[in-house]
C-alpha positions as CSV (number, residue, x, y, z in Angstrom):
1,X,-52.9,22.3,-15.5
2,X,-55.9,23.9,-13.4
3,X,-58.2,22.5,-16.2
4,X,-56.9,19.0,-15.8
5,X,-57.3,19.0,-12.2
6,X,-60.6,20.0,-12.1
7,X,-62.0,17.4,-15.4
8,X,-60.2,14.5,-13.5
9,X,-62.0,15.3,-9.9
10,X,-65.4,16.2,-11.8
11,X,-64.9,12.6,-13.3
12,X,-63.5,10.9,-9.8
13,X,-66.6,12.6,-8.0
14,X,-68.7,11.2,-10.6
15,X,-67.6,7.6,-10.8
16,X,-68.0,7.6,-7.1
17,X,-71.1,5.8,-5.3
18,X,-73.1,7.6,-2.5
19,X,-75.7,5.0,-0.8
20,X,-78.5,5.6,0.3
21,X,-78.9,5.7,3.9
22,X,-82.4,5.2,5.4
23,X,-84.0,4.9,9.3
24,X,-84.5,1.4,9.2
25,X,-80.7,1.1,7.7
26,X,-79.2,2.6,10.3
27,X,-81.7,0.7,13.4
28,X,-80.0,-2.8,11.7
29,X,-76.6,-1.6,12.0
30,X,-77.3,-0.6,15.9
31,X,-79.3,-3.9,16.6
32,X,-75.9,-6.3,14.8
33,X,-73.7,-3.8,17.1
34,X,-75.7,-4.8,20.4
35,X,-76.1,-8.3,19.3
36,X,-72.1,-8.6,18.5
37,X,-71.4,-6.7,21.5
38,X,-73.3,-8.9,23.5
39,X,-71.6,-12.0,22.1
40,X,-68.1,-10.4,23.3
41,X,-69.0,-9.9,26.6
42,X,-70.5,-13.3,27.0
43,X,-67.5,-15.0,25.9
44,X,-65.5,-12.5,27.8
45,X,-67.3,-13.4,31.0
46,X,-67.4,-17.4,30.8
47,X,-64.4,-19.8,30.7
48,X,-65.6,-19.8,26.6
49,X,-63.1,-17.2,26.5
50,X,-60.4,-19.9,27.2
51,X,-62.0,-21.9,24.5
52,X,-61.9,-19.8,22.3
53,X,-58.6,-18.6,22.1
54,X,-57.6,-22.3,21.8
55,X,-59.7,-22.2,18.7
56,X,-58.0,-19.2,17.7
57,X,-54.9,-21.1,17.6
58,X,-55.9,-23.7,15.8
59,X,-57.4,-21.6,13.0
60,X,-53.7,-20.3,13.0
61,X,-52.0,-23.4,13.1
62,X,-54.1,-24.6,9.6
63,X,-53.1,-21.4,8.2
64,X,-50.0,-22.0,8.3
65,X,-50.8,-25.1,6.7
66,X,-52.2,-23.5,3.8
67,X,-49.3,-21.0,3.5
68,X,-46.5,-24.3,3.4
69,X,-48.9,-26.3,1.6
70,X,-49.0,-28.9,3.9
71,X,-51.2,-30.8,2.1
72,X,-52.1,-33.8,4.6
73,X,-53.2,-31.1,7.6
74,X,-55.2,-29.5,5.1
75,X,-57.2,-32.6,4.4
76,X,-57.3,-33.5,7.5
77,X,-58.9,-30.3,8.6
78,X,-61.4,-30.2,5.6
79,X,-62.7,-33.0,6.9
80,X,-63.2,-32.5,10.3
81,X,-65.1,-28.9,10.0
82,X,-68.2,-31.0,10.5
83,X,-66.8,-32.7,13.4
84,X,-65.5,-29.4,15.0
85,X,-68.4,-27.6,14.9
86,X,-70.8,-30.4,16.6
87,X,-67.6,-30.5,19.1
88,X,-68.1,-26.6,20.0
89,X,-71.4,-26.8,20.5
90,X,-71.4,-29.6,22.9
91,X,-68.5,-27.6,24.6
92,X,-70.2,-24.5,25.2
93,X,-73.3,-26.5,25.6
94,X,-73.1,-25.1,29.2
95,X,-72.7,-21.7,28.5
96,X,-75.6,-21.5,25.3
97,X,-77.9,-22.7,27.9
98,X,-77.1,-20.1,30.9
99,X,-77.3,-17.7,27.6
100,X,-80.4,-18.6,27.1
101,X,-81.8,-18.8,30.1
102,X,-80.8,-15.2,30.7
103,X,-82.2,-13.8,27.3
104,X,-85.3,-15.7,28.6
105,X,-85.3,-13.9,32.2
106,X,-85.5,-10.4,31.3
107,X,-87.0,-8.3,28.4
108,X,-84.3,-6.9,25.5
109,X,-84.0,-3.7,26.6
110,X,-82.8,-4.5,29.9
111,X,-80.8,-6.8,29.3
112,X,-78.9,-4.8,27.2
113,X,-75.7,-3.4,28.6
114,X,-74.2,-1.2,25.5
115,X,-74.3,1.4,27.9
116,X,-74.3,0.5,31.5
117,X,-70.9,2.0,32.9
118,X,-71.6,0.3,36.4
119,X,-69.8,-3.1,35.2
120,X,-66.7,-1.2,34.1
121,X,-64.8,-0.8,37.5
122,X,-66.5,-3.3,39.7
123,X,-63.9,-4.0,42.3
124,X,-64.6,-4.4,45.8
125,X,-64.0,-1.9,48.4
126,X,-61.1,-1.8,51.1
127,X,-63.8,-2.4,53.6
128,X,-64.5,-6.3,52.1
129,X,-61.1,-6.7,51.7
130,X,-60.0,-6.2,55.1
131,X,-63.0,-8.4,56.2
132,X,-62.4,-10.9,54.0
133,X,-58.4,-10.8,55.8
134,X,-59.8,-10.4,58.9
135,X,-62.8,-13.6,59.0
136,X,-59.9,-15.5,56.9
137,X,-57.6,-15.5,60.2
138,X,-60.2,-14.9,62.7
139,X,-61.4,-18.8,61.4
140,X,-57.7,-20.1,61.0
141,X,-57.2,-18.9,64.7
142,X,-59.7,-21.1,65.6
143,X,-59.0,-23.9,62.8
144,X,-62.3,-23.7,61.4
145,X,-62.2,-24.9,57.5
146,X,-62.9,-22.1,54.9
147,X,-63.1,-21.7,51.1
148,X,-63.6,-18.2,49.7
149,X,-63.6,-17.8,45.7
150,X,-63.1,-14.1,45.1
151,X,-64.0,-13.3,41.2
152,X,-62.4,-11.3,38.4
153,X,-62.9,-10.7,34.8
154,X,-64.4,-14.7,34.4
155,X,-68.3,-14.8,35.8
156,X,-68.5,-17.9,38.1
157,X,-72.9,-18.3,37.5
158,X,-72.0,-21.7,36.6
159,X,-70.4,-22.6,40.3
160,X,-72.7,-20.2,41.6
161,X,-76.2,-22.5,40.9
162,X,-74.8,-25.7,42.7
163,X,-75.2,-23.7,45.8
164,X,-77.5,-22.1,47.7
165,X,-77.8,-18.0,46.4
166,X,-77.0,-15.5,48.6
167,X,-76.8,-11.6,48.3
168,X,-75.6,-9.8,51.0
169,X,-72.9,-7.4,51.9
170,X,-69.6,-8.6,53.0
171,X,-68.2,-8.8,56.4
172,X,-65.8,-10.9,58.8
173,X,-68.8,-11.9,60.9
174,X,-71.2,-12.8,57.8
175,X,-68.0,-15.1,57.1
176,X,-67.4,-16.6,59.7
177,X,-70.8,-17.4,60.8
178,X,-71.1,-19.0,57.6
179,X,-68.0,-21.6,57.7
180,X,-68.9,-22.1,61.5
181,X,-69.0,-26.0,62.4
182,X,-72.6,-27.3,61.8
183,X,-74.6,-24.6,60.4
184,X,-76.1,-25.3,57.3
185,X,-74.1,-23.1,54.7
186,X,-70.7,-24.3,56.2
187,X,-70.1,-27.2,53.6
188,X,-68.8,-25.8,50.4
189,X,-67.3,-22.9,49.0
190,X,-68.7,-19.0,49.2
191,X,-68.6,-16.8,45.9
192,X,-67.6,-13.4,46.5
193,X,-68.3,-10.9,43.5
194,X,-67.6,-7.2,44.0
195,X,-68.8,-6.2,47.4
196,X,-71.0,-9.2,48.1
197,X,-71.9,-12.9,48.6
198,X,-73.4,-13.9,45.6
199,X,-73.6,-17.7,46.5
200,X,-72.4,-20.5,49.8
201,X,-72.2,-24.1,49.8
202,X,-70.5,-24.2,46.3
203,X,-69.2,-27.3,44.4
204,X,-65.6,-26.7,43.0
205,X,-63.7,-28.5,40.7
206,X,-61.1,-30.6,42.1
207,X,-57.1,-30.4,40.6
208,X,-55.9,-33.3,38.7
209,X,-52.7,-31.9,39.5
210,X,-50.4,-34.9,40.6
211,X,-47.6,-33.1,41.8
212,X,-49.6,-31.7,45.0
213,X,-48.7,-32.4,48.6
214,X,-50.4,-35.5,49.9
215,X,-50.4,-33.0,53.2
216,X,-53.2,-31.1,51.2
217,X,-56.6,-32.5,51.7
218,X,-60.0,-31.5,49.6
219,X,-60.3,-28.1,50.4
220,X,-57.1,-27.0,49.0
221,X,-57.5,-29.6,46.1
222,X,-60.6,-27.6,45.4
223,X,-59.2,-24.2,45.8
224,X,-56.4,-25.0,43.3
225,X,-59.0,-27.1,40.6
226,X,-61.0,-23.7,40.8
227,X,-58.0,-21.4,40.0
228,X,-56.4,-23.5,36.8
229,X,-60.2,-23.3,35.1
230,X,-60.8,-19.3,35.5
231,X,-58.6,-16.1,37.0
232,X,-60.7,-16.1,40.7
233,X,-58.3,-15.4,43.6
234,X,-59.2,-18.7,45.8
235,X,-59.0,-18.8,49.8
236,X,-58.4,-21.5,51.7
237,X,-58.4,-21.9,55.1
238,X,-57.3,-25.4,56.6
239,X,-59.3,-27.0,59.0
240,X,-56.1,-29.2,60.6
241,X,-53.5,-26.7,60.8
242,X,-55.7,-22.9,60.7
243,X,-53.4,-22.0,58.0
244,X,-54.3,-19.5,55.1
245,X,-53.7,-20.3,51.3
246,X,-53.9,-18.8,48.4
247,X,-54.6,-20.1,44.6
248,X,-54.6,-18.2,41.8
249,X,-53.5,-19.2,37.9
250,X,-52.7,-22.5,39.0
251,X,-50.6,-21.6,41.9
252,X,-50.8,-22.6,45.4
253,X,-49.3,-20.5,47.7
254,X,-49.3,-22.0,51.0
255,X,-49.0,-20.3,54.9
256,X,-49.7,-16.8,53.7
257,X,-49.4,-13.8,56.2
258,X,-52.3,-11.0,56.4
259,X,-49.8,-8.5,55.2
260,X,-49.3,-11.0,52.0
261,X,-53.2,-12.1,52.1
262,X,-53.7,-8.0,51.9
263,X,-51.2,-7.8,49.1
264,X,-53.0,-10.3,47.1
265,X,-56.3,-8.9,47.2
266,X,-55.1,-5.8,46.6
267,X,-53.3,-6.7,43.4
268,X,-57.0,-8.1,42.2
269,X,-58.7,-5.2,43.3
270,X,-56.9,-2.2,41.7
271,X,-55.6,-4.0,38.5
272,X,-58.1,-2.5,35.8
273,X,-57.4,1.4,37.5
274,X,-53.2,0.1,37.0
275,X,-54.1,-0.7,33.5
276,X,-55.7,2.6,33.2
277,X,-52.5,4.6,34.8
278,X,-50.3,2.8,32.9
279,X,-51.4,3.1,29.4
280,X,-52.0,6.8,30.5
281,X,-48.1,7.3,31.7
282,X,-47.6,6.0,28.3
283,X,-49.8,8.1,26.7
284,X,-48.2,11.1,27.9
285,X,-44.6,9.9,27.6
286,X,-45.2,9.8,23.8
287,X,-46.6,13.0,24.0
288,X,-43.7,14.3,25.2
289,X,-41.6,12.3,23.0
């Protein structure tokens, strides 16, 4: 019995194949990983990421197709591959060229980002969230007009270049000297990522949402356009009534207190380290199990 064992993994051994593995081998699987990589997190951090999971969908939809045999959707989908595929690119045109124009900007090295950790927990501080609270009701106090785009996961560059750039550290008075009547930057939206002002006097897309209050003016049309295209938390303060809003997912949530404006922020701010506490709760509950 020993003897059979050992002929049949002499002969399993021997029918196996080993490659061989060389420097430049192993340089082309870490330059594909980097490149792939890269890919990921550009259509993480672009509205592609919406477009693509629409995509998604419809590559499962045609499989389906193909499993019932539905004959007429399969035809109809061979011959619009063609068609597709010049529609995607003129779809992400947008986002190919800000890809471009950012592979152009810096060398390769630095702009890879395989291993910089910084991006992982970017959240802002309780410090710009209680001044962004505190300039949001300091101007609705006073009814001056406001709209503060706070991001998330979904990078906002392209919103960001049809203003004026900014970098500078958050506070209440940065804010509201910015939205104050007649100064140059007051026109417009303000981008907020992390801990600072990345960008004033923004452009927003405006809702096509019919079922809005005719009471709601621009500004809040704007603030609710720029939440159903990305996953920003939106601000808006009104320039009639000095009340505060909030628009997020679609949402419009109108005459919020500073203990709710607080609550939403704070929701934004610690989700990824909930995430993190969750699926380590359930971690250890199956380990216990």
């Amino acid at each position: 019995m020993e003897d059979r064992i050992r002929i049949f993994l002499n002969n399993y051994i021997n029918g196996l194949y080993f490659p061989t593995v060389h420097l430049t081998d192993v340089i082309e699987i870490l330059i594909i990983t980097v490149i792939v990589y890269e890919i990921m997190l550009w259509i993480k951090n672009t509205k592609a990421w919406m477009l693509l999971k629409g995509m998604i969908m419809l590559g499962a939809f045609f499989l389906l197709a193909a499993i019932f045999k539905m004959h007429t959707i399969l035809f109809v989908a061979k011959e619009s591959i063609s068609v597709l595929a010049i529609a995607a690119v003129v779809v992400f045109q947008p986002e190919l060229r800000r890809a471009l124009e950012k592979l152009g900007e810096k060398n390769f090295l630095t702009n890879v980002t395989l291993f910089d950790k910084s991006k992982e927990n970017q959240r802002f501080s309780d410090e710009t969230r209680d001044g962004i609270v505190r300039a949001c009701f300091e101007m609705g106090s006073v009814c001056t007009g406001a709209l503060i785009v706070v991001e998330q996961a979904i990078h906002l560059t392209e919103y960001e270049v049809t203003g004026i750039e900014l970098d500078c550290k958050i506070s209440s008075q940065v804010l509201v000297n910015i939205f104050e009547h007649n100064t140059p930057l007051h026109d417009g939206a303000v981008i907020i990522r992390g801990n600072r002002i990345t960008s004033a006097t923004c452009y927003l897309p405006l809702s096509d949402n019919m079922q809005i209050s005719k009471e709601l003016g621009t500004r809040h049309r704007a603030a609710l356009g720029m939440s159903e295209v990305c996953d920003a938390l939106v601000i808006a303060v009104s320039e009639e009534t000095g009340q505060v809003s909030v628009a997020m997912g679609g949402q419009l949530e109108r005459g919020v207190s500073k203990e709710r404006l607080t609550e939403r922020l704070n929701r934004i701010q610690y989700r990824s380290a909930e995430k993190k506490a969750k699926k380590w709760k359930g971690w250890r509950r199956n380990e216990k199990a």
